[in-house]
Each structure stands twice: as structure tokens, then as C-alpha cells.
N, C-alpha and C positions, 0 to 999 in steps of 0.2 A: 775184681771178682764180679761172676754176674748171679752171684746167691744173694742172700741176708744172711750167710751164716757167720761172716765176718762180725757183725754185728752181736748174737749169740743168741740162745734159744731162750730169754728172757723178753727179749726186743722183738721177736716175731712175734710171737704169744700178744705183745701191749698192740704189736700191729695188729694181729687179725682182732682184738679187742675192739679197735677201734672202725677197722672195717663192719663188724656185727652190729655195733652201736651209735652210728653216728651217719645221720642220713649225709649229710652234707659232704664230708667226707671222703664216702663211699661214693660219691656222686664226683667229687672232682679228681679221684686214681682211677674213676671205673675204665676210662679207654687207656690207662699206660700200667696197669697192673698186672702182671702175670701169673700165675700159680706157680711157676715153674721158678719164681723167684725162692720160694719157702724149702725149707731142706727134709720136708717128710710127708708120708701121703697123706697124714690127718689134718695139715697145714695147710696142702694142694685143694684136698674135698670143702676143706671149708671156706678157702676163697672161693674155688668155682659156683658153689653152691649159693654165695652173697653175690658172685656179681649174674648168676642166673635169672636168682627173685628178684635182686635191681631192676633188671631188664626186662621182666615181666609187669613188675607193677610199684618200679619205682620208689621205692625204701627198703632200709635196711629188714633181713628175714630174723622173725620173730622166735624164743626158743620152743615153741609147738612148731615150725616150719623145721627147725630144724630135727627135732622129732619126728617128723611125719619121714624126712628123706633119708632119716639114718635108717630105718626100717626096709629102705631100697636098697640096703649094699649090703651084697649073699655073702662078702668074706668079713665072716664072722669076728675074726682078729683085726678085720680095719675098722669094722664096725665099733669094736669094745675101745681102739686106741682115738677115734673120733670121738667118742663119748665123754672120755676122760681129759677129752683134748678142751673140747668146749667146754668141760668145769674150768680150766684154771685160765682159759678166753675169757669167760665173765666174771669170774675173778679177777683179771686185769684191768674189767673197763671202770675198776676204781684206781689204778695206780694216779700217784701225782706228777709223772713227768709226761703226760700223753701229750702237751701238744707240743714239747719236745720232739717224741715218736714219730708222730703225724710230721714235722717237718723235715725228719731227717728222710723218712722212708719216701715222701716225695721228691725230694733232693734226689736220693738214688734208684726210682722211678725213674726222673725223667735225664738224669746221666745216662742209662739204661737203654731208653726209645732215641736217643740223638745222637749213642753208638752203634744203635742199629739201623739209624737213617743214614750215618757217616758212611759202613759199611756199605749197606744197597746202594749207594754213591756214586762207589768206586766202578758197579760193573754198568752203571748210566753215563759216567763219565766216557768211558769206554764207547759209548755208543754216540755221545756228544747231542746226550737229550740234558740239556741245562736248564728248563722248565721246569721237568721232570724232577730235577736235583733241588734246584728253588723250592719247590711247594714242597718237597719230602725233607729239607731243611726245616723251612718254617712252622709245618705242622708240625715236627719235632721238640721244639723252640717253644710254640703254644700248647704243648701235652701239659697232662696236668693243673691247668691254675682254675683257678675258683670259678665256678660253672651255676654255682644258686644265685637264684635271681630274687628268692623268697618260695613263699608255698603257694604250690603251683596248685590251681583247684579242682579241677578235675584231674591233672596226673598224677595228685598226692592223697588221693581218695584214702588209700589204704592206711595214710600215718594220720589220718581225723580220727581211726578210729582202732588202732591198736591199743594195749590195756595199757600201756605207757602213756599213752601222747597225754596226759595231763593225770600225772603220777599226784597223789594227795596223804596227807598226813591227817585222820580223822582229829577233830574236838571229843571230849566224854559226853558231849552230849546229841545224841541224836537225832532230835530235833534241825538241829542245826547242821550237822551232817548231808542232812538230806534238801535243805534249801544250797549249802552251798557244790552241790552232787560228789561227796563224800569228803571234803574236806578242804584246808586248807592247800595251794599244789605251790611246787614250786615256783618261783618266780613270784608269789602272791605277799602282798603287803593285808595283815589285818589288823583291824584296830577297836578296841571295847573303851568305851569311853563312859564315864561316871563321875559323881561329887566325890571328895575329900574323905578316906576311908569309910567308902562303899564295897570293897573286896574287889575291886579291877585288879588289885597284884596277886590277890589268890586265887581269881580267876586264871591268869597265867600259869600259876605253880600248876593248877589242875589240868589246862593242857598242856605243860612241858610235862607235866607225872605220867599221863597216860601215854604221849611217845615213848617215854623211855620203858615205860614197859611191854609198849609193843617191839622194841628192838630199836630205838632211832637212837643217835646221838643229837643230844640238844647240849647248843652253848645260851644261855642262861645271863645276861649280861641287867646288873643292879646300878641302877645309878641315886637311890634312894635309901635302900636298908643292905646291911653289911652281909658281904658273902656267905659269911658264916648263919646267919639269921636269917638269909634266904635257905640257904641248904637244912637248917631245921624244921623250918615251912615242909619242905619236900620232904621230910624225917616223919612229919606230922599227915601228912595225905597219902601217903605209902604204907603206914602202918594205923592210921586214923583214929592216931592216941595226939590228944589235945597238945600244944605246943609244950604248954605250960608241964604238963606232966611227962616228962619227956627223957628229964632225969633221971627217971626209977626206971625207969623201959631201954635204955641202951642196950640191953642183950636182944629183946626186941626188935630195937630199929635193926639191927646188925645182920639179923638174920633174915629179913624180910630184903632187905637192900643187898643182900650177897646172892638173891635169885631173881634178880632183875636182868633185863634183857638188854637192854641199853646201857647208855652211856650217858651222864650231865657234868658239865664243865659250867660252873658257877664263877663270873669274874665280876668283877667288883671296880666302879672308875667313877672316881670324882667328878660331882656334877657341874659342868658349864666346862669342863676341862676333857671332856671325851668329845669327839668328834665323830663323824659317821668314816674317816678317816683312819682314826683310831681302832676303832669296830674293824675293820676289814684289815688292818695291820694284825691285830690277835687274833682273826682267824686264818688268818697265810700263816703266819707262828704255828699254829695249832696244825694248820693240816703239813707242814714241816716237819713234824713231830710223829707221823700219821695218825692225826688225830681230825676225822673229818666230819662236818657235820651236818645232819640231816636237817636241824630245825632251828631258826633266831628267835629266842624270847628277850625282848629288851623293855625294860621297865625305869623309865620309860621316855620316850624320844623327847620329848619335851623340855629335859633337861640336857640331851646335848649341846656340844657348843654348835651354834651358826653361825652364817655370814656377817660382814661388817655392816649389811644394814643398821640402822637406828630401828627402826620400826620393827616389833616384835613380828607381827605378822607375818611381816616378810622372811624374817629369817626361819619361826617354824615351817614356812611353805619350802624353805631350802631346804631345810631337815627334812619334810619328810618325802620331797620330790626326790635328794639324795638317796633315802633310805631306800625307797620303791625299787631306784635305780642299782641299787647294792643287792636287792632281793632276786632283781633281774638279770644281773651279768653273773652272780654267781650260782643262779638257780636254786636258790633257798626260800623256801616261805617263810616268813617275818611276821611274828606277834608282838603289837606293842600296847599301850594305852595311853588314855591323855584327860583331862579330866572337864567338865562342865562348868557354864556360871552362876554365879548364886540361886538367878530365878531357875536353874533346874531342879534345884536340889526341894524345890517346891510342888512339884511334879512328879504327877504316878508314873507317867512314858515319859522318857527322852526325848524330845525330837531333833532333827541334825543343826538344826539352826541354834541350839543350844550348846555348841560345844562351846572351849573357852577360846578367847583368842583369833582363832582361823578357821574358816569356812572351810577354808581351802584342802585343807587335811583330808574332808572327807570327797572331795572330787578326786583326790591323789590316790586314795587306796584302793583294793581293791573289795574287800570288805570291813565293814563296819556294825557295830550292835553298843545299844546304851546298856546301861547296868543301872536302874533307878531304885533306892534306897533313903527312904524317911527313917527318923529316927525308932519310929517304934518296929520298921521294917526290921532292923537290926539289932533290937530287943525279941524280937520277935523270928528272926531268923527267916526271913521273907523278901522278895526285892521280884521287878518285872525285868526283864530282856527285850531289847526292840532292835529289829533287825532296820538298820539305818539305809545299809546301802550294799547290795549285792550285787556280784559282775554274773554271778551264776545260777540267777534265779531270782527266785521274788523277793522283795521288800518290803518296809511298812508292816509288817506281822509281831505280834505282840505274845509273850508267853510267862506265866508266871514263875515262879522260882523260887524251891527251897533251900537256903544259904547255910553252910555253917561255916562260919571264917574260923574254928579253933585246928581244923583241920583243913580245910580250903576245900567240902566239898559240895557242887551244886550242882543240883537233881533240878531241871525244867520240867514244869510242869505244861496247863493245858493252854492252848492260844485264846490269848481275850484278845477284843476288839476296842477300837476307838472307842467306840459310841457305846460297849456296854462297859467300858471301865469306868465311866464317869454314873452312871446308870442303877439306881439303887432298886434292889429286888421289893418282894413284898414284906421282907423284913426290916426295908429298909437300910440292906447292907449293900455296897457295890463290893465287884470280883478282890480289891484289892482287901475291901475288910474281912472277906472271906478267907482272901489268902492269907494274911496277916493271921487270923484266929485258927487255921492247920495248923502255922508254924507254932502256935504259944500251945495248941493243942500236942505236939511232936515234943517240944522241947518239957512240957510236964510229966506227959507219961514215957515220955524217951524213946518213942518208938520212930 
């Protein structure tokens, strides 16, 4: 047959999905694709219309592009059957069998152009043009295969700067939003690192919380406290009744978590006995289940298993050079933590050279921020942030922090500086005793 309709009207839908979405793609059927292959004119318009803007400016067309051109077509009945066409197209370009799709519908692409070079063939043979038949062979032969070379810089102007090309997952805090240019994005490794309950795991909770109630699915992966005791953490920052009290508030939690947006998948895997292996085995599980997920929080990498090195070192750097790598083939941004060494925990700012174990950790990721907390910081409900290491903007900037780990929630406060955190005013205080004395002031009168 020389339709897709053999195939069935589930399978064309995941195709044009993948035409709409996928520069690379669209980039190696663009010479052996035809409209005429699809079995309806909503099918027809919206291939033409992808391999037009191709042609024009070289990536996949955007859903405002394709807004602009439905507005071009006068029969109002094609117009309404395009419209509803393109919902359940991007709707598609989440199915999990696409690169299935993409290899079958190439497959019968280029059966397609090598029965239609066989054909023109026949009336060259006739003529005893055997050149002619050669190169309309071979160019038949090389239809289709992989044409990206990478990104190309000035002919890929237009995919630097669609609202996609680096899709991000906001933190709650704003601050930090706006250094890292809105957030975490896929493929991104980040990593908060701090002394021995300083709140780095409730830092976590606090941005896997706010994904999910902007709509994302996060899987949630504990390698230190029990699933169940993670998922009361979340109980406790969702409804921002202390963990402890939590009890008497079950009709509470229940109702507050039943108009949530999202999705959290809490799993739980014994430390030195999980792998980054492991990790990516439960989420092919999960999204087998169609269960897929927008966001990695893993708490925390340090205690995976690594390699057979002897030397700790080394194996963390395997860990997290792996995990980066896990973050990157599967297009997920990755939150984790890891902790500092003793002289940090002596210390108002973090610096990177303080982390524990491996330097290396923080050349691997993509961002990095300390979490510094003295004991009275945490009587006190107080602690600084230091932005260690950013791919997407500045670094070395310092900000304070009001903490409350009964709920895991933290409010960044104003940026202090090297030189004036050590720096005591005319009373004799520096930025940290000031900070320190908001929080005992908050935590008295409870405001």
C-alpha cells in the first residue's frame, strides 16, 4: 500500500507528532515524505505546513506558527478538523513508543521513494539511459538517513530562540530562578550541598513540592529516610502543619493533596545497593506503566553504589559523571545533594573547595549552591545560600535565608557579600547576627 493507513489512525497522529516536534527528525524524512502518504486533509495540511517552515527557516513550526496559518484556510470545516487535529498531535508527542514510529514510518518512506525510483526505471531502461537509472537507484537507497551534523549556527538561528529550546522547571525561590534564567532545564544536573542536618533534604522536598503543584511529575528517589517519612515531609510543606502534628490533621493533608496538579512517586532503595542503574531501570518501569516524569530528586547520590575503584573519589566522580549522563540522555533535570567537611560546618558561606570527598562533583554539574548552618542558625531558624557554580549565569553571590525545617519551608532573603559578612556594623553585629536575630525575632512572635 502506498498510504499509512495500514498502519491505523493512532500511528499517523504519533507520526505527525513527531514531525511537529522533533527538529532532527523532520530534518532526515524532510526529502522522502509526502502528504499524500496521510489518509485526511487535516494530516495532508499539517505535514505541508512542517515541511514548509523547515524549508524556510529550518526547525520544527511552533504552536503560534501554526496559529497564524490555520487562520489562512477559508473552509471553515477544514479549518475546525486541523485544529482538533493538532490537539491530539501534541498530545502524541508524549506517547512512549515514538522512536518505534519514527523507525517504522522511515522504513516505509524509503520502500516508498525506491518504488518509485524502480518504476521511473523502467521507462529509462527503455531508453538505455543506465546512468540515469544508477544515480535514481542510489539516491533512492540514500533517502532518508540521518542528515544532523549538530546545530548548525547560523541556519538554526530560529531553534536558539524558541520558548522551548531550553524548557526549565522553576525552584520556590526567586532569587535563584533568575540567576539560573528560570530554572532548572532538562538535561540539567543540580546539586545543594551542606553540613549534617542543615535542611539539604528539605530543601529538596521544597522544590519537588512546588513542581508538583505547578502540574509536573516528580519521582522522588530516598536513599537515607523511609518513603513513607519522605512523603510526610511533602504532607508537611503542602499543607505547612509541622510534621510532628500531622496526626490530628489527616483530613487536612487529604484535602489539600486531592487539588494538587501533579504527580510524586516516592521510592525508597537501599544505600550502597542502588545504582544510577537502578535509577533508570524504575523509571523505564514507571513510564511502562504510563507513568512519566518531569523531574529527578534523589537524596542523595552519594550513597549510591559505584564503581570498583578503591578510592572514594573516584567512584563519587563515577556517580555523578553517570548521573549528569542519565539527566542528559533522558532529558530530565536532576536534583541532588551531598554534604561538606567538618571545617565547613565552621563557616558562614560555603565555598566549593569545601565540599566533602570530591572536587570533582562540582566541575560535573551543572549547578551548584551551599546551604551553611551553625548551630544557633538552626535554633534560630536561619542559614546563608551561596551560589557555588552556575552554567547559566553568575556565581559567588551570597543570600540569606529564613529556614523552617518543621515544614521544609525557605524564604531567601537579601544578598550579602564576602567582605560584609565577616564585617561587623556599628553595633557591632555582622549580616549573619542580624540574620540569626530576624529569625529568633519570627520564631517569638510567630510572624
Amino acid at each position: 500500500m502506498s498510504k499509512l493507513e495500514q498502519y491505523g489512525h493512532s500511528f499517523q497522529v504519533k507520526t505527525l507528532g513527531c514531525l511537529v516536534n522533533d527538529r532532527e527528525f523532520l530534518q532526515q524524512v524532510s526529502d522522502i515524505v509526502k502528504p499524500e502518504y496521510f489518509d485526511s486533509e487535516a494530516n495532508k495540511w499539517i505535514v505541508e505546513t512542517s515541511l514548509k517552515y523547515f524549508d524556510d527557516f529550518k526547525t520544527t513550526p511552533t504552536m503560534e506558527v501554526f496559529k497564524v496559518e490555520l487562520d489562512k484556510i477559508k473552509n471553515e470545516i477544514v479549518q475546525v478538523a486541523v485544529k482538533e487535529q493538532l490537539k491530539e498531535v501534541y498530545r502524541a508527542t508524549k506517547a512512549n513508543d515514538l522512536d518505534f514510529v519514527k523507525e517504522t514510518f522511515v522504513d516505509f518512506c524509503k520502500n516508498q521513494t525506491l518504488k518509485s525510483a524502480l518504476l521511473r526505471s523502467v521507462d529509462l531502461l527503455e531508453l538505455g539511459d543506465y546512468d540515469d537509472i544508477r544515480n535514481l537507484i542510489d539516491n533512492a537507497l540514500k533517502a532518508g538517513t540521518e542528515k544532523s551534523v549538530g546545530h548548525e549556527y547560523i541556519a538554526q538561528l530560529e531553534d536558539r530562540y524558541k520558548e522551548d529550546a531550553r524548557h526549565t522547571i522553576p525552584t520556590p525561590w526567586d532569587q535563584i530562578n533568575t540567576l539560573m534564567c528560570g530554572g532548572i532545564g532538562r538535561g540539567d544536573l543540580g546539586l545543594i550541598v551542606g553540613n549534617p542536618g542543615g535542611g539539604k533534604s528539605w530543601a529538596l522536598v521544597d522544590i519537588g513540592a512546588l513542581a508538583v503543584q505547578l502540574g509536573y511529575t516528580v519521582f522522588h528517589y530516598t536513599l537515607e529516610l523511609s518513603d513513607v517519612y519522605v512523603g510526610k515531609r511533602y504532607d508537611a510543606r503542602f499543607t505547612e502543619i509541622p510534621v510532628g502534628d500531622l496526626g490530628v490533621h489527616k483530613n487536612r493533608v487529604k484535602g489539600v493533596i486531592s487539588d494538587l496538579r501533579g504527580n510524586l512517586i516516592i521510592k525508597e532503595f537501599p544505600a550502597g545497593q542502588a545504582g544510577i542503574n537502578t535509577i533508570e531501570a524504575h523509571i523505564e518501569k514507571c513510564i511502562g506503566q504510563g507513568i512519566e516524569p518531569d523531574m529527578i530528586i534523589l537524596d542523595y547520590a552519594d550513597l549510591l553504589k559505584g564503581g570498583r575503584s578503591k578510592e572514594k573519589r573516584e567512584r563519587l566522580d563515577d556517580i555523578y559523571t553517570n548521573l549528569r549522563g542519565l539527566a542528559s540522555a533522558k532529558k530530565l533535570p536532576i536534583w541532588t545533594v551531598s554534604q561538606v567537611n567538618r571545617t565547613a560546618s565552621r563557616e558562614n558561606i560555603i565555598q566549593g573547595d569545601r565540599i566533602s570527598e570530591s572536587y570533582g562533583k562540582i566541575m560535573i554539574v551543572d549547578f551548584a549552591m551551599s546551604l551553611s548552618r551553625k548551630a544557633e542558625d538552626k535554633e534560630n531558624g536561619t542559614g546563608r545560600l551561596h551560589i557555588m557554580k552556575n552554567r547559566y549565569g553568575a556565581d559567588g553571590l551570597s543570600f540569606d535565608a529564613q529556614i523552617d525545617t518543621s515544614i521544609g519551608k525557605f524564604i531567601i532573603g537579601d544578598r550579602i557579600s564576602m567582605e560584609d559578612e565577616e564585617s561587623p556594623d556599628g553595633n557591632g553585629m555582622t549580616p549573619s547576627d542580624r540574620s540569626r536575630l530576624r529569625g529568633a525575632a519570627q520564631n517569638l512572635f510567630n510572624f
